[in-house]
C-alpha positions in Angstrom: 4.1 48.4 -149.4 3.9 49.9 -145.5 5.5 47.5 -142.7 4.6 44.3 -141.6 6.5 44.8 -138.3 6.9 47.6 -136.5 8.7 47.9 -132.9 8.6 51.0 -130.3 10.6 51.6 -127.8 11.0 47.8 -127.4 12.1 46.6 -123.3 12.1 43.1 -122.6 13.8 41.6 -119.4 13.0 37.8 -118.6 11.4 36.8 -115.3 13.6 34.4 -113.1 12.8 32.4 -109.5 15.2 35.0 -108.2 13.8 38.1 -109.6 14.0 39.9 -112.7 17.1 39.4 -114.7 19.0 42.3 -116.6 17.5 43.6 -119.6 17.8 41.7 -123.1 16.1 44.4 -125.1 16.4 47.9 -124.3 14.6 50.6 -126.3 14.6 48.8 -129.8 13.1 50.6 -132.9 13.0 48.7 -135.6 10.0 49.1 -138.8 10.1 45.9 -141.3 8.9 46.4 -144.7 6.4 43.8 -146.1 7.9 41.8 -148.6 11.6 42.5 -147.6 14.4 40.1 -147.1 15.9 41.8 -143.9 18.8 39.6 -141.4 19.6 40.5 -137.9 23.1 39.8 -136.8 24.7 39.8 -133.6 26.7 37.8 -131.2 25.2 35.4 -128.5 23.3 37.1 -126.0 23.0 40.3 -128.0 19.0 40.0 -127.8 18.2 39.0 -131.6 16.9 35.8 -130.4 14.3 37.5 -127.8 13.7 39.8 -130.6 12.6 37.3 -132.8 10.0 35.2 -130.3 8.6 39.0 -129.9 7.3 39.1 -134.0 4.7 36.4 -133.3 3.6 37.0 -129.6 5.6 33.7 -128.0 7.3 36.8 -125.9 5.5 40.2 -124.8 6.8 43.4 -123.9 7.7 43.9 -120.9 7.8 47.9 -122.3 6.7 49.5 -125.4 4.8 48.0 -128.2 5.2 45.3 -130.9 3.0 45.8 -134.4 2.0 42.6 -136.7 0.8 44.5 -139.6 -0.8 46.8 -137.1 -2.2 44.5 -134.8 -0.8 44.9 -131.5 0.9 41.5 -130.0 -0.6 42.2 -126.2 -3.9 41.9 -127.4 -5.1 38.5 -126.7 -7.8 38.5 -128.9 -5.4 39.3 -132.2 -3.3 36.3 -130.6 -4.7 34.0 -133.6 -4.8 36.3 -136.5 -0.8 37.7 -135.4 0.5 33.7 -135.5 -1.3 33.2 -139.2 0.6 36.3 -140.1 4.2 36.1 -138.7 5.2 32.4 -138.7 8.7 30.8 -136.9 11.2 28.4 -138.1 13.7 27.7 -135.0 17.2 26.3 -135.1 16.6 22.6 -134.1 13.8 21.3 -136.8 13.5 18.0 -134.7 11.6 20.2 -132.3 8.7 21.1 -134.8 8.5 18.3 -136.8 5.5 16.4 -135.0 4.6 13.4 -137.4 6.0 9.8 -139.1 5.5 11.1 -142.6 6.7 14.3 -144.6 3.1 15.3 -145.9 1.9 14.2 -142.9 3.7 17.0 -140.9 3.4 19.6 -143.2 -0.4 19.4 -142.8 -0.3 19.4 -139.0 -0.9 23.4 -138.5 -3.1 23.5 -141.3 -5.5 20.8 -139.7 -5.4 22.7 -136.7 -6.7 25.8 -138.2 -9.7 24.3 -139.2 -8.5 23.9 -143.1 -10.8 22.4 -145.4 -9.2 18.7 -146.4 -9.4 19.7 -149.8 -7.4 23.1 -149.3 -5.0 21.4 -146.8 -4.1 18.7 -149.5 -3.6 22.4 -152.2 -0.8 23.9 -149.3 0.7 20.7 -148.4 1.6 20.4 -151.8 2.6 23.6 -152.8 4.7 24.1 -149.9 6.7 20.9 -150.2 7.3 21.9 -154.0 8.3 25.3 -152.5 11.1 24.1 -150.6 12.0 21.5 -152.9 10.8 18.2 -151.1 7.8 17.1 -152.9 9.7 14.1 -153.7 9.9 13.0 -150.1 6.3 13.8 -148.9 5.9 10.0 -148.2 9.5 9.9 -146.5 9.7 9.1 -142.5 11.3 12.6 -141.4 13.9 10.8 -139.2 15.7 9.7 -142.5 15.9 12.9 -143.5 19.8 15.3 -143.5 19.6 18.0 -141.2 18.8 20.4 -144.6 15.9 18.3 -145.5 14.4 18.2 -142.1 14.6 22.1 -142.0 13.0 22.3 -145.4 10.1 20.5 -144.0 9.8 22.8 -141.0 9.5 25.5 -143.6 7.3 24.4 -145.6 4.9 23.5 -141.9 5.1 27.3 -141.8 4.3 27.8 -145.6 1.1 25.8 -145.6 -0.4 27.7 -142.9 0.3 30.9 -145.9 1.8 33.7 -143.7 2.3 37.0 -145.1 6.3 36.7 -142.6 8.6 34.1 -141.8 11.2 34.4 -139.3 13.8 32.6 -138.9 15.7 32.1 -135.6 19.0 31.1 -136.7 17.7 28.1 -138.9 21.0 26.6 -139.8 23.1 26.8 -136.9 22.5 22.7 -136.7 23.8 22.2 -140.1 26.8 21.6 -142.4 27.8 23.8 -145.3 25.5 21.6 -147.7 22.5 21.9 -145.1 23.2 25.6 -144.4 23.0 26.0 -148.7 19.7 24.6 -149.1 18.0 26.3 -146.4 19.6 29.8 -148.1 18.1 29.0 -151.1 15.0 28.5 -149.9 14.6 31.2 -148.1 15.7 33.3 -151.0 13.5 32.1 -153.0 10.0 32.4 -150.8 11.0 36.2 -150.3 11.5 36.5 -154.5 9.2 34.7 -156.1 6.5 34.4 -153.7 7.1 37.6 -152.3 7.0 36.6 -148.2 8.9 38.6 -145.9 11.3 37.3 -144.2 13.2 37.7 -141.2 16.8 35.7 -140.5 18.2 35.8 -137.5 21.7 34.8 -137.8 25.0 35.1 -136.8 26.9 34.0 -140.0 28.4 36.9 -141.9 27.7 34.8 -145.0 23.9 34.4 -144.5 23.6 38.3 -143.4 25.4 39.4 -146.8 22.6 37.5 -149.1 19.3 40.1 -147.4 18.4 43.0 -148.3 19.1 45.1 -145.6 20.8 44.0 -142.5 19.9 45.0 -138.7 23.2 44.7 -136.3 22.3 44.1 -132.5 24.6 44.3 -129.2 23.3 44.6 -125.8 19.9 45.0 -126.5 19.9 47.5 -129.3 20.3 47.7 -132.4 23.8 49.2 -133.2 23.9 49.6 -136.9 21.2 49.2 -140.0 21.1 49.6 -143.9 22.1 47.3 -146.9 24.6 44.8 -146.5 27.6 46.6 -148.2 26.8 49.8 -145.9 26.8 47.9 -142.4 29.9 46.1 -143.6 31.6 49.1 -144.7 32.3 49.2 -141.2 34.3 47.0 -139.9 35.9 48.9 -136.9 32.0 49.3 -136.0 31.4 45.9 -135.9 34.6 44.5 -134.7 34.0 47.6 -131.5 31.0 44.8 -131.1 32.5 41.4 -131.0 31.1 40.9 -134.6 33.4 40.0 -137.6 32.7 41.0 -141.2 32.5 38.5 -144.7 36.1 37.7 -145.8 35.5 39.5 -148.6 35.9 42.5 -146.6 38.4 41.4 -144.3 40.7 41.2 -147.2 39.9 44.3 -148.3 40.5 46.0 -145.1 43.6 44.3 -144.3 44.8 45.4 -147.2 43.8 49.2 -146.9 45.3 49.2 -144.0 49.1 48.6 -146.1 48.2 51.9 -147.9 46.5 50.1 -150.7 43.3 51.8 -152.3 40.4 48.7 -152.5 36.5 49.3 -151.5 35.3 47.7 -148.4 32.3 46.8 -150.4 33.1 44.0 -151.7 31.1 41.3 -150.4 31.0 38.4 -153.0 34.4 36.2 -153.8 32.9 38.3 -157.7 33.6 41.5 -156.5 36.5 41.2 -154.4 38.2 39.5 -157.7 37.2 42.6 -159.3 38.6 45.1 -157.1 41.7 43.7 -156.7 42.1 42.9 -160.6 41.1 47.0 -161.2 43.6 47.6 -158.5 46.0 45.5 -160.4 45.4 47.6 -163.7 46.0 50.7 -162.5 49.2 50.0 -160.5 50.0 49.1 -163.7 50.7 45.0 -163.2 49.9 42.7 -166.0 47.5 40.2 -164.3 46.1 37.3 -166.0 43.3 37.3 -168.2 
């Protein structure tokens, strides 16, 4: 499908009243492919954060180039056409909800882009039905759970019909219930609408559902591939501050006492299975 966002020899240090500050991104490469489900993972301050605000033009380069399906982000003029493209969803969903009424919100960016009423009425519906909260377009968004109110921020982001969402750690705000129902939404835009998305995350959980998987550390990016590659690793990404799924853990604790177990093993499914085949062969008995 070619990429939808394409980084070169990414630099990026932030201007302070005292200067410039160290450098959060230094020399990142990075090509996303449209329609992909792709997380970045790091620990605080590794620069996925800054990374993300660079895929819609709220940060520029302060070296190399950023690509929104070949539009470059410096260009002012492209400004408009890059944010219709590549939309955000941030961690705090009080800070982009905007109005007293579900529906209400949702059609906020649309109005502002000069929608038809008629078409804005079409996306306001479909995107609440998207993210599951069709049945509380009427709702005051302050009564919402934390899950709900990110759900609306989604869909705020779905009406205006980008081609990309990223997400800049979306559930860090919420419990395991919230954290669930943003997942699933997400997972479903990228599968059965097709929308790519981005997740910026630092929950091992989260990063094992994409795709692929990009790891960050000090302003670059230390590690990429599918989930069960980068986690392979685990002396890689421990060498980083990062942990892996405990799936894995268990897997490579276990290794590490002589025993022969994948460290592929990502789902609670799979890690069953490879200690039940691990079982077999060492000839146990387990249950069936």
């Amino acid at each position: 499908m070619g990429s939808i966002i394409q980084t070169q020899d990414l630099h990026f240090s932030y201007t302070t009243a005292e200067g410039v500050s160290p450098v959060v991104l230094d020399g990142v490469n990075l090509e996303i492919e449209e329609g992909s489900f792709v997380a970045v993972l790091g620990h605080n301050g590794s620069g996925k954060s800054t990374l993300a605000k660079h895929m819609n033009a709220i940060l520029l380069p302060s070296g190399g180039k950023v690509f929104v399906s070949g539009m470059d982000t410096a260009d002012d003029n492209l400004l408009l056409d890059i944010r219709r493209t590549v939309g955000m969803v941030f961690q705090n969903p009080d800070n982009q909800i905007v109005a007293n009424v579900v529906e209400e919100d949702v059609a906020f960016a649309p109005e502002n882009l000069g929608i038809p009423p008629a078409e804005i009425r079409r996306r306001v519906d479909d995107a609440l039905k998207a993210v599951g909260m069709y049945e509380f377009r009427e709702h005051a968004p302050h009564l919402l759970s934390g899950g709900q109110k990110q759900r609306v921020a989604i869909a705020g982001v779905i009406a205006m019909r980008p081609r990309c969402i990223v997400l800049d750690e979306p559930t860090a705000m919420l419990d395991p219930v919230g954290r669930k129902e943003v997942m699933d939404t997400v997972k479903q835009l990228n599968r059965r609408a097709g929308v790519t998305v981005v997740l910026i995350t630092h929950h091992m959980d989260e990063a094992a559902q994409a795709d692929l998987l990009v790891v960050m550390a000090g302003g670059h990016v230390v590690a990429d591939g599918t989930p069960k590659e980068v986690f392979a690793d685990v002396e890689g990404l421990k060498a980083v501050g990062l942990t892996v799924p405990e799936t894995v853990e268990l897997c490579y604790e276990l290794r590490q006492e002589g025993l022969a177990l994948p460290l592929d093993a990502l789902s609670d499914e799979e890690c069953a299975q490879a200690l039940y085949r691990l079982l077999e062969k060492e000839g146990a008995n387990p249950p069936c």
